[in-house]
N, C-alpha and C positions, 0 to 999 in steps of 0.2 A: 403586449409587453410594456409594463410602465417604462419612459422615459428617464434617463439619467439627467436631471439637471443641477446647472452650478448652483452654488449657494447664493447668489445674488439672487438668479432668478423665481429660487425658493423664494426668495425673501420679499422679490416683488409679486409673486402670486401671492404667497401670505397674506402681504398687505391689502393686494386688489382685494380678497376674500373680504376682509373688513368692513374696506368701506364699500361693498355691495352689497352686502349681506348684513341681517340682524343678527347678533349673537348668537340665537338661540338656532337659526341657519345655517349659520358658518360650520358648524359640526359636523351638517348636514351635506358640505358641498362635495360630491364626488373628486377622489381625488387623480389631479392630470393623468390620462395614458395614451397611449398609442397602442392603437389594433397590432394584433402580430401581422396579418395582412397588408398593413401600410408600415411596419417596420422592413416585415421581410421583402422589399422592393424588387430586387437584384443578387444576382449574385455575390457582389461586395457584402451585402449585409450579414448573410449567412457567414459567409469565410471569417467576418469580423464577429461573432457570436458563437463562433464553434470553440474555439480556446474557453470560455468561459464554463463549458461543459465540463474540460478537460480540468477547470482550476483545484476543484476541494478535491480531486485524490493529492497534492501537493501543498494542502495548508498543515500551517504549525502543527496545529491538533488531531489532524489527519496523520500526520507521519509519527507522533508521540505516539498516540496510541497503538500504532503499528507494534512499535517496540515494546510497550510498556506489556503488552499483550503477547505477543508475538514469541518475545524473549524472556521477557522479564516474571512474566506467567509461568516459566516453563522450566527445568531442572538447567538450562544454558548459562542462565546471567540472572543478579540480583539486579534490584534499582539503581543501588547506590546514588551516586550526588554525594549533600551535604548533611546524610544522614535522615533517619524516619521520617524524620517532619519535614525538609524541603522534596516537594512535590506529595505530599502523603497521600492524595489521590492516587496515586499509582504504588505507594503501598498497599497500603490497602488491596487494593487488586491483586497484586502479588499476594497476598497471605490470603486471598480467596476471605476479607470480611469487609468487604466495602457493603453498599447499602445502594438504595436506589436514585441518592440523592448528588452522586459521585458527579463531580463537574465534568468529568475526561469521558466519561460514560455520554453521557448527554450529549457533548458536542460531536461525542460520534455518531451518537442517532444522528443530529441536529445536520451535522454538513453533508455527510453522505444521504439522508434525502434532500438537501438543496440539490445536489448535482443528480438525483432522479428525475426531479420539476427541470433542472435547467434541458435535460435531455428531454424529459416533454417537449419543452415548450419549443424547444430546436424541433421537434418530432412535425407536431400540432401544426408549426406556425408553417411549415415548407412544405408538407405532404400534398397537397391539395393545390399550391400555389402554382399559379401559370406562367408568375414573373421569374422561377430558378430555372435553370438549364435544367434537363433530365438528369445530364451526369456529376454533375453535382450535387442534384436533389437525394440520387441514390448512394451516392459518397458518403453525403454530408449526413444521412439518415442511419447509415451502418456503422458509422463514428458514432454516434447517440446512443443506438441498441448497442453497442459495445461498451461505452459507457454505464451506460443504467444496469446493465449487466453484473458490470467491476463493481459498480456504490450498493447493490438490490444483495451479492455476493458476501461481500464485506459483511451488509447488516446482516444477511442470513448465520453468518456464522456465528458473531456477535449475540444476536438475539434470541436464536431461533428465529418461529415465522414469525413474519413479518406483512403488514398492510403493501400489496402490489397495486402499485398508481403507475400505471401504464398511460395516463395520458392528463393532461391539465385541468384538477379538479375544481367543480365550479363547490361554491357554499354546501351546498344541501350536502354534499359527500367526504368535507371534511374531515368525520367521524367513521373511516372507514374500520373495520373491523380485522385482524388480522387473517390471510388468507392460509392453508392449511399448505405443511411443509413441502408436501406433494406439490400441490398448485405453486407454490413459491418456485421449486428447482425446477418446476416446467418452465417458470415464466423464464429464469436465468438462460436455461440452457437454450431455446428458444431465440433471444434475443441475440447469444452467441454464434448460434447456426444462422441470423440472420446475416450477422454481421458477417461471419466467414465468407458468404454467398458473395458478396458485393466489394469488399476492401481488394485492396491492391496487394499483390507480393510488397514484400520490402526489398526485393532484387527491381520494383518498378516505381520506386520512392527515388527522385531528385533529394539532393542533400540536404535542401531547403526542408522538408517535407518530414524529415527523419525525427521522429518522437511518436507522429498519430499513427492511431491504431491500426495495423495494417489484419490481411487474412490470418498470419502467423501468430501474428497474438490473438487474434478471434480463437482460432481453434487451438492454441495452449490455453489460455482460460476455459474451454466448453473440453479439455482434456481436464484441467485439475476439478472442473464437476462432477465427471464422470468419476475420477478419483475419489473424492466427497461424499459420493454416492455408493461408492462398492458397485458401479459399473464398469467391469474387469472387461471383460468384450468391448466393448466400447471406447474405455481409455487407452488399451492396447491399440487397437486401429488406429485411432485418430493417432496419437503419438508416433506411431509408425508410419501414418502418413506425412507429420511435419518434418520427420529423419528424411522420410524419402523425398522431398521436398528438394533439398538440399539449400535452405531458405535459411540455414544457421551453421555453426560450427562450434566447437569446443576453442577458446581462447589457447592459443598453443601453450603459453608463461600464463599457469595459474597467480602469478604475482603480478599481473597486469590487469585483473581483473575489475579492478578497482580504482581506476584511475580515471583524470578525466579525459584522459585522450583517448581512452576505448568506450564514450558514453558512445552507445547506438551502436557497440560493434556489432564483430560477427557473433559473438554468445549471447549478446541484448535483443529475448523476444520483447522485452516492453517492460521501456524504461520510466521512469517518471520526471520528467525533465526539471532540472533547475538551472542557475544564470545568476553570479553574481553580476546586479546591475550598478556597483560600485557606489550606490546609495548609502550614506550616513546612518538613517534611522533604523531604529529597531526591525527586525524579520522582515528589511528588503522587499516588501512586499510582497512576501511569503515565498516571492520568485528566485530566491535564497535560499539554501538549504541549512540549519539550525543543528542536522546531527553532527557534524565533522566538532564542533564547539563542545556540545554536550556530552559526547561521546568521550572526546580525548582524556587524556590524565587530569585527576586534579590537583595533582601532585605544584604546587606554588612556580614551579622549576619551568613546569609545561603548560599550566595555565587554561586547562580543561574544568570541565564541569564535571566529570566521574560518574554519569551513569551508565548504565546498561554493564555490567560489570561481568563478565567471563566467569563461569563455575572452573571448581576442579575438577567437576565430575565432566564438565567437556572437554578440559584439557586432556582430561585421562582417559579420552573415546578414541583419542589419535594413534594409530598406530606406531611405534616404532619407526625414523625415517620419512613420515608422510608430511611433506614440509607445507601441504595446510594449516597445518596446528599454528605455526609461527608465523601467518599469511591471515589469519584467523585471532588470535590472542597475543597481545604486546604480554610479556613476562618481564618485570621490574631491571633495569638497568640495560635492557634492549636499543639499539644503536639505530635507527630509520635513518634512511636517503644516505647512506655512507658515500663519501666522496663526492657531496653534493653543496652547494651552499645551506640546503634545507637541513641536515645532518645534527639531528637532535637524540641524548638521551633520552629517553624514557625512564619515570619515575612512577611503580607502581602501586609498590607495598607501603603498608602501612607505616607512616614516619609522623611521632607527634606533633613538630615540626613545622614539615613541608607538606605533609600528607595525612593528617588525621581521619580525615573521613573515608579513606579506602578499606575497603568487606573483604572482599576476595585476594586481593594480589596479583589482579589483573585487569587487563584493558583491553575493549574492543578496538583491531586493526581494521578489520575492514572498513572503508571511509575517512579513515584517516590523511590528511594532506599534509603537508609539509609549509612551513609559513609562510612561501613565497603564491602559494594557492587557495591562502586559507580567506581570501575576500577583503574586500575593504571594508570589512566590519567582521564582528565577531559569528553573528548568525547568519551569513551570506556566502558560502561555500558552493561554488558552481556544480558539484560533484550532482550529475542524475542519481537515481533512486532505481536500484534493481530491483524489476518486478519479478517477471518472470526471468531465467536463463534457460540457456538451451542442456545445460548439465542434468536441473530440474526434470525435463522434456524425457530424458534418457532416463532418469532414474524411475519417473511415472510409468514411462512403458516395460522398466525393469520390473517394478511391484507389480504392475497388471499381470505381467507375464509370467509372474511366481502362480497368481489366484488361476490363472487360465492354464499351467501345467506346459507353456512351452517357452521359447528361449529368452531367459531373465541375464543371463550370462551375458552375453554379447554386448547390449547396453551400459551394464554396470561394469563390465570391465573395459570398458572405452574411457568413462569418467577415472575410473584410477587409473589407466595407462597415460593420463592426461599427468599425470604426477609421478609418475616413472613406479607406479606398485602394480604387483601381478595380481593375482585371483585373489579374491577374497579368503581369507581366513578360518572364516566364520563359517560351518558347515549348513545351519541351517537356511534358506534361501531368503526368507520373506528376514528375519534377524541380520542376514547379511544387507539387505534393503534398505533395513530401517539404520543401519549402521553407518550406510554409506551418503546416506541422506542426513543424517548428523554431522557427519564431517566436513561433506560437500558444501552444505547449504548454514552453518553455523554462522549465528550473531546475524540472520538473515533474515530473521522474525517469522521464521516459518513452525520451530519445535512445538508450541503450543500447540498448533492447528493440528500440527501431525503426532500430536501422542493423542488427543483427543480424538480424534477423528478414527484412529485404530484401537481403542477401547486401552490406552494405556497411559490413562491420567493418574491410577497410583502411582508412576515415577516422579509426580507433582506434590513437594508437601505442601500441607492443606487442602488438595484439590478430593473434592468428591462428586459422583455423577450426577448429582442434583446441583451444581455447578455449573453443568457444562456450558449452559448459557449467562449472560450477565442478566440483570436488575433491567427491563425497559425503563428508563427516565421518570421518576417520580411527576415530573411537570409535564410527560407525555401521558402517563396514567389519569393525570387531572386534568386535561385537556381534553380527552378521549375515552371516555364513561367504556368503551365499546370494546379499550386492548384487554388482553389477559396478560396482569402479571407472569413472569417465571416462577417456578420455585426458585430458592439460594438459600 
């Protein structure tokens, strides 16, 4: 593992290079490293290098695309912002005509396999090593395959197949060829069944401890593959095993779900951690979270950025009474934190004004803070990042159990009794499913994955099935004679 050094020292090796070398040498001179074997010493070293695994599901560009994709792909929410051109990357996206040259595209290949390699190299460097404890070694190793799991997951779905680098490539392999979609969901699922074997409950996580991967998120993520996959047997079990667990609960106040003082509850399978570190500059260190800014109004009044913007066509999925929709979508002149010092209108619809740039006439609430939470800077909002919930969990074993012909009910009506609604409405079972997963799970950047995934991306305009994957990276195409473009 190359060494991190300060800039002075840069500067003093620089110079050593110089004067010991001829110029034509200098070029030539290997640059400093440290073996992973004399890196990973001890214990200490590892516990200090495992957070860095966990970092790029939590950068800038990592969570943007989440939404831009997630929601803004999808009949849920437009872009919005400050109209086409700010951010036009992720127009584009949205109207399904971006190209292969999309910057947001790229850095999502781009960091999601950094944090493949950094789980290698976690993998590689301690596997074999005689200086980690055992139980450590097998801790520290099932956080990794959990890891590479989540980033290998992401690009699958994003890309298609995808090049599987399961361990720290030397030169000659740099040009790896993409492996086939088959071999790809083995390798994912695989890694999560590793993972399950070895992590900890989260009923056996010290408080300290509360963010890393534990078994419960191992086997909800190796549940939404089987989901992914039309492994109906499969997802049903395993989700049935994490109910029977008793490793989670449903949030009793659906209006609390969102707050920072339920980061890591009882409904949080796996969160994505953030921390305002009350740092001045720009994106905190990315240890910030940037939507709570972005997301809000941008209304002059409220001083948000106005993207990710609430359809009517989601508003109009709420039933009658389902006080999701208002927990879900701020609607123009909406009162938050009443009786609070926090206690702000909302401003949503269009005002040429105060609000020129608003599409829809709506705002996402979920993640929304209040100004006394909102950070010492604009992009540094402490709120974690919901990955998984345990609602999700319920409604996966509800679909399974539509495709598997036994009881879909019981699950999905837990999730609405959780909001004071009886049985669904909606007679047909698998429609009632995809209903209650709309509403549950809204502005949560899941709709994309889930109209696409069940063959219902006409509800998408522009979207068509030679879409379904994006553009691989123009600069990765020219770097790698060996990928296959997409169609698009």
């Amino acid at each position: 593992m190359k060494k991190i050094f300060n800039r002075s020292a840069i500067i003093f090796l620089v110079l050593l290079g110089f004067q010991a070398c001829k110029p034509d040498e200098f070029l030539n001179t290997p640059a400093p490293n440290i073996s992973d074997a004399a890196f990973f010493a001890n214990d200490a070293s590892v516990i200090s290098a495992l957070p860095g695994v966990y970092d790029p599901m939590g950068w800038y560009n990592s969570l943007l695309t989440e939404w831009s994709i997630g929601d803004a792909c999808s009949d849920d929410a437009v872009k919005g912002g400050g109209g086409n051109g700010d951010y036009a990357e992720i127009y584009e996206l949205e109207t399904f005509t971006t190209n292969a040259e999309n910057p947001l595209i790229y850095q999502r290949w781009k960091d999601y396999f950094v944090g493949v390699n950094r789980a290698n190299k976690l993998i590689d460097g301690i596997k074999d090593n005689q200086n980690i404890s055992e139980a450590l070694k097998t801790r520290a190793i099932g956080e990794a395959k959990f890891l590479r799991g989540y980033y290998n997951f992401s690009l699958l779905n994003t890309f298609g197949h995808i090049p599987i680098i399961d361990h720290v490539l030397s030169p000659s392999e740099y040009m790896m060829p993409q492996n086939s979609m088959e071999e790809c969901w083995a390798s994912i699922e695989n890694d999560f069944k590793d993972a399950a074997a070895v992590l900890p409950k989260k009923s056996e996580m010290p408080a300290n401890e509360m963010g890393r991967a534990t078994w419960g998120a191992a086997a909800a993520f190796l549940t939404k593959v089987y989901i992914f996959q039309a492994k109906w047997p499969e997802a049903e079990a395993l989700a049935k095993e994490i109910v029977a667990s008793h490793e989670y609960d449903l949030q009793p106040n659906y209006a609390d779900l969102f707050k920072i003082e339920t980061d890591n509850g009882i409904e949080s399978v796996f969160d994505i951690q953030k921390a305002d570190l009350q740092m001045p500059g720009y994106l905190d260190e990315n240890e910030g979270s940037h939507l709570e800014v972005m997301m809000r109004s941008r209304d002059d009044r409220n001083q948000g950025w106005g993207f990710d913007q609430p359809t009517q066509s989601l508003y109009n999925e709420f039933e009658a009474g389902d006080i999701r929709r208002d927990l879900t979508i701020i609607s123009d002149g909406d009162t938050l934190w009443k009786g609070t010092p926090d206690e702000e209108i909302i401003y949503t619809k269009y005002d040429p004004v105060h609000n020129p740039d608003a599409v829809t006439g709506y705002n996402r609430r979920k993640g929304t803070l209040g100004l006394s939470q909102r950070g010492n800077g604009e992009d540094q909002a402490g709120l974690n990042i919901r990955v998984i919930r345990y609602a999700e969990v319920l409604l996966w074993q509800a679909e399974a159990a539509v495709h598997n012909g036994s009881d879909w009910q019981t699950p999905l009506n837990k999730v609405r009794a959780r909001v004071g609604l009886g049985n669904s409405p909606i007679a047909d079972p698998l429609k009632a499913v995809y209903h209650e997963q709309r509403v549950e799970l809204g502005m949560e950047c899941h709709r994309y994955w889930d109209l696409v995934r069940t063959g219902r991306g006409n509800l998408i305009n522009g979207y068509t099935d030679n879409k379904r994957y994006f553009l691989i990276p123009q600069i990765e195409m020219n770097l790698n004679p060996n990928l296959v473009q997409n169609p698009y």
